[in-house]
C-alpha positions as CSV (number, residue, x, y, z in Angstrom):
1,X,1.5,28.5,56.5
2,X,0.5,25.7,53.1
3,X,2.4,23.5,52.7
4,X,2.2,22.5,49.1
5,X,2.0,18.7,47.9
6,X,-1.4,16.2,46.6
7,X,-3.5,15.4,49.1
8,X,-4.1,11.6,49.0
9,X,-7.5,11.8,46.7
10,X,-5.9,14.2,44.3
11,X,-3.0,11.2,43.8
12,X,-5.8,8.4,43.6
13,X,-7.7,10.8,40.8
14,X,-4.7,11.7,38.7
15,X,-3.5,7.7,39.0
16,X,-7.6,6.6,38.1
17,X,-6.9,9.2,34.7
18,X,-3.4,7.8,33.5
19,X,-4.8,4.2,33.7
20,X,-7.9,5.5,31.7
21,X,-5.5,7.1,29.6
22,X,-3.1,3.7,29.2
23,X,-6.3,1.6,28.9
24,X,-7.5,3.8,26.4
25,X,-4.1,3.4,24.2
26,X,-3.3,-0.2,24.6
27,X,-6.8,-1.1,23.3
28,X,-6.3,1.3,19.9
29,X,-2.6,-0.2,19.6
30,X,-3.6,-2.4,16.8
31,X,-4.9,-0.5,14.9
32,X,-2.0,1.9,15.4
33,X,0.3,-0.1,14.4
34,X,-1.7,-1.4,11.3
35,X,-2.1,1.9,10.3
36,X,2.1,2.4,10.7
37,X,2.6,-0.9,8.5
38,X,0.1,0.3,6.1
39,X,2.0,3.9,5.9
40,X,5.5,2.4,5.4
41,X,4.3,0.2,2.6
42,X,2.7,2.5,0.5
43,X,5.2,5.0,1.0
44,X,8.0,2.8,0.3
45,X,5.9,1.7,-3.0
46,X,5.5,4.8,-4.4
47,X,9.6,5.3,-3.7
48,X,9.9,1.8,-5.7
49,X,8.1,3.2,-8.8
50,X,10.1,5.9,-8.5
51,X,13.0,4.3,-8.3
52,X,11.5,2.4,-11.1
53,X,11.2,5.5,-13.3
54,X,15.1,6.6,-12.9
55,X,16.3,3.3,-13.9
56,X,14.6,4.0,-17.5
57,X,16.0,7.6,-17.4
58,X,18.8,6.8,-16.7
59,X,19.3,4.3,-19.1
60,X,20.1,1.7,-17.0
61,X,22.4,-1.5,-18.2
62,X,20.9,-4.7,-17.5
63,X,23.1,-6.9,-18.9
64,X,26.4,-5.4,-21.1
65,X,26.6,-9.0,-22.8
66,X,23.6,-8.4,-24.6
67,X,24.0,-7.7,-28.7
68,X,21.0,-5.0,-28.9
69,X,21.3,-1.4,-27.6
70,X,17.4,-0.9,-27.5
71,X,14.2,-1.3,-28.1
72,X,12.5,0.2,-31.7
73,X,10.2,-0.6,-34.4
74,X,13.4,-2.4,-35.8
75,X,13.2,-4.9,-33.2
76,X,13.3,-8.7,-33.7
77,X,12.9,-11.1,-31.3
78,X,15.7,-13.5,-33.1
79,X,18.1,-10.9,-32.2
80,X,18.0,-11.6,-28.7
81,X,17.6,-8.8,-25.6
82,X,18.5,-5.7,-25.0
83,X,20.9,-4.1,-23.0
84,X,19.0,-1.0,-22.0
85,X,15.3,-2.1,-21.6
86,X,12.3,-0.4,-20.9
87,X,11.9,-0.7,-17.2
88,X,9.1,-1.7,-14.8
89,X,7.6,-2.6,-11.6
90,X,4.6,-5.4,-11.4
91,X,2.3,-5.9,-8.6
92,X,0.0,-9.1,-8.4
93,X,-2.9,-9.8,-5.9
94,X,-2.8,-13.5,-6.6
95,X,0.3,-15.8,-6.2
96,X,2.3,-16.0,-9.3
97,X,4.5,-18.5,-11.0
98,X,7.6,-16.0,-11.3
99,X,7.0,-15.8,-6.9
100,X,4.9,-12.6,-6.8
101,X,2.0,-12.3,-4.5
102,X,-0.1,-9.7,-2.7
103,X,2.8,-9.2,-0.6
104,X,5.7,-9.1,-3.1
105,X,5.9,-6.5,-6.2
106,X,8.9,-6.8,-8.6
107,X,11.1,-4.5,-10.6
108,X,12.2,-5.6,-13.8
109,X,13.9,-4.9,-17.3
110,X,11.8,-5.4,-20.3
111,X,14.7,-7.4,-22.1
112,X,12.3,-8.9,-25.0
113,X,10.6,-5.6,-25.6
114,X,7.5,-7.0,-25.2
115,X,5.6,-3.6,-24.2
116,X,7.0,-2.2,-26.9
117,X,5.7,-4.9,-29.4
118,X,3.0,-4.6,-28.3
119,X,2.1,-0.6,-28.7
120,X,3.4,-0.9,-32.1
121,X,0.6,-3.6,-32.6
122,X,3.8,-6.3,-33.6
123,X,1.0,-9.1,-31.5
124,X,-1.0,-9.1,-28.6
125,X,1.0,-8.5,-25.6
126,X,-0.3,-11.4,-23.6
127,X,1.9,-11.9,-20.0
128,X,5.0,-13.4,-19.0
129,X,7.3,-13.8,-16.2
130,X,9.1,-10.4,-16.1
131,X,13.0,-10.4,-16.3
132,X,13.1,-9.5,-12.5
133,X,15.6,-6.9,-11.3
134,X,14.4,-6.7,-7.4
135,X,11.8,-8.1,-5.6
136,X,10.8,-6.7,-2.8
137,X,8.6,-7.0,0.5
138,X,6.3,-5.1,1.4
139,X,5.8,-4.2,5.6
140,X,4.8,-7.2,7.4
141,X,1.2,-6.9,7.6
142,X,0.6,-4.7,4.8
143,X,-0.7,-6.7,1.9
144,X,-2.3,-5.7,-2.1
145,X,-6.0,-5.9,-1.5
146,X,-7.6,-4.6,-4.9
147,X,-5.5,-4.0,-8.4
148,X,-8.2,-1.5,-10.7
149,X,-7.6,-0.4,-14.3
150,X,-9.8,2.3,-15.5
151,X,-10.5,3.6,-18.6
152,X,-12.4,6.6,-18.5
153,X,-14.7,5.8,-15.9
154,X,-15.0,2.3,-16.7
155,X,-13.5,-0.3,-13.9
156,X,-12.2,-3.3,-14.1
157,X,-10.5,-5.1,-11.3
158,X,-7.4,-7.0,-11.9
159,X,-5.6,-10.1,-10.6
160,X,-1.7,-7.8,-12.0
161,X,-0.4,-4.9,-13.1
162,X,3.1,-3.7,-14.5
163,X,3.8,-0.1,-14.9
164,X,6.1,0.3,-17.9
165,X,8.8,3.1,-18.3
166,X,10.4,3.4,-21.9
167,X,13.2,5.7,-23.3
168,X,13.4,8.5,-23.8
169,X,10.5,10.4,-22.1
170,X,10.4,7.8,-20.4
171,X,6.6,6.9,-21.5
172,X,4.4,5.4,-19.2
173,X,2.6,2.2,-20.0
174,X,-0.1,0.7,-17.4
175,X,-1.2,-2.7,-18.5
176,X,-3.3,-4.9,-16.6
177,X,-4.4,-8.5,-16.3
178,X,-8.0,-9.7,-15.8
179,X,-8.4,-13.2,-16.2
180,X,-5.5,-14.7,-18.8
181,X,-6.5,-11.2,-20.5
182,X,-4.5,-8.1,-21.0
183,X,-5.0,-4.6,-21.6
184,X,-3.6,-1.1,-21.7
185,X,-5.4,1.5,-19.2
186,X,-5.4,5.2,-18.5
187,X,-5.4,4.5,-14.9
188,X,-4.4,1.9,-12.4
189,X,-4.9,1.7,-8.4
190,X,-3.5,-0.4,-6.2
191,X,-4.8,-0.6,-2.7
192,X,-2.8,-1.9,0.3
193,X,-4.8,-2.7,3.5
194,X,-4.1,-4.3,6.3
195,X,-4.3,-7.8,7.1
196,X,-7.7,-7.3,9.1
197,X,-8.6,-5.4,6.4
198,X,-9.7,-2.1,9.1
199,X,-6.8,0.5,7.7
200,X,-6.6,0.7,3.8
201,X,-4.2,3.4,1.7
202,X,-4.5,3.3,-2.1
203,X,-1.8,4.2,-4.7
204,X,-2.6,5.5,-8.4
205,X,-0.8,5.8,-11.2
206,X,-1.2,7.6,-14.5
207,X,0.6,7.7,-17.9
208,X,1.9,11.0,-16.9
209,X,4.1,9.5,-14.4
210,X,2.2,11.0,-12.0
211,X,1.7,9.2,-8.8
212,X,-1.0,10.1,-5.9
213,X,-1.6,8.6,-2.7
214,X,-4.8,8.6,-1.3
């Protein structure tokens, strides 16, 4: 009669493969895990810009004190800021003096109109600290690694970016900043990597509101 059980080299085999096996894993755990951070923050990014985008159709209040409804070709700047604003999100690769950085991106209220302004060709929309609604964090050890406008198939990297949504579409307006310069583009990408710079995920955004992840 068998009696069934391992003999003692069958146990010393199958214990030799799960150490392989553990080995194997622990040594890949960084990169795991970078990958996970990675993951999270782009994810939860593209829910922010989405999040973003419902504010403006929503036609969010963001502050009832204010005298002006909203932004139009009648706007003035003398009359002060509007109630419900055109609303954004702006990302920055390089430390800010409103607080944003390559970890941080903020969601705010267009209160002066400034987008606006500057589509109707009022000036030259030229950036300032962004009336901010949220700022948020992104995963620890997920950072912004590359900002890039595009028009057409011309690039241009940037050092920010805010994506603008205005009533009552809401539109979509991607402007960039290279330099002290500004610009509107048909395109922007913003790639998160991270902080060894092994696992990178990229974001892009359209005037369509359309948003992809790659």
């Amino acid at each position: 009669r068998t009696r069934a059980g391992f003999s003692l080299a069958e146990l010393l085999v199958t214990l030799a493969v799960m150490g392989m096996v553990m080995a194997m894993t622990l040594a890949n755990f960084p990169k795991i895990r970078e990958k996970i951070y990675v993951t999270l923050a782009i994810r939860e990014l593209a829910l922010n810009v989405r999040k973003t985008q419902s504010f403006a159709i929503g036609v969010r209040v963001f502050d009832s004190t204010f005298a002006v409804n909203l932004c139009d070709s009648s706007y003035i700047p003398a009359m002060g800021q509007v109630k419900y604003p055109p609303y954004g999100i702006s990302f920055s690769k390089i430390v800010q003096s409103d607080g944003r950085n390559n970890r941080t991106y903020v969601i705010f209220g267009d209160i002066q109109c400034a987008i606006t302004r500057a589509l109707l060709k009022i000036y030259d929309y030229t950036y300032s600290p962004p009336e901010a609604l949220l700022t948020i964090k992104m995963q620890p050890g997920a950072q912004i690694s590359a900002i890039d406008g595009y028009v057409g198939a011309t690039l241009t990297p940037l050092d920010a970016a805010d994506i603008v949504y205005q009533r009552p579409t809401p539109s979509v307006t991607l402007v960039g900043y290279s330099g002290g310069a500004s610009a509107i583009y048909q395109r922007i990408e913003i790639t998160l990597s991270s902080d060894s710079g092994v696992t990178t995920q990229k974001i892009i955004l359209r005037p369509t509101g359309q948003i992809s992840i790659q």
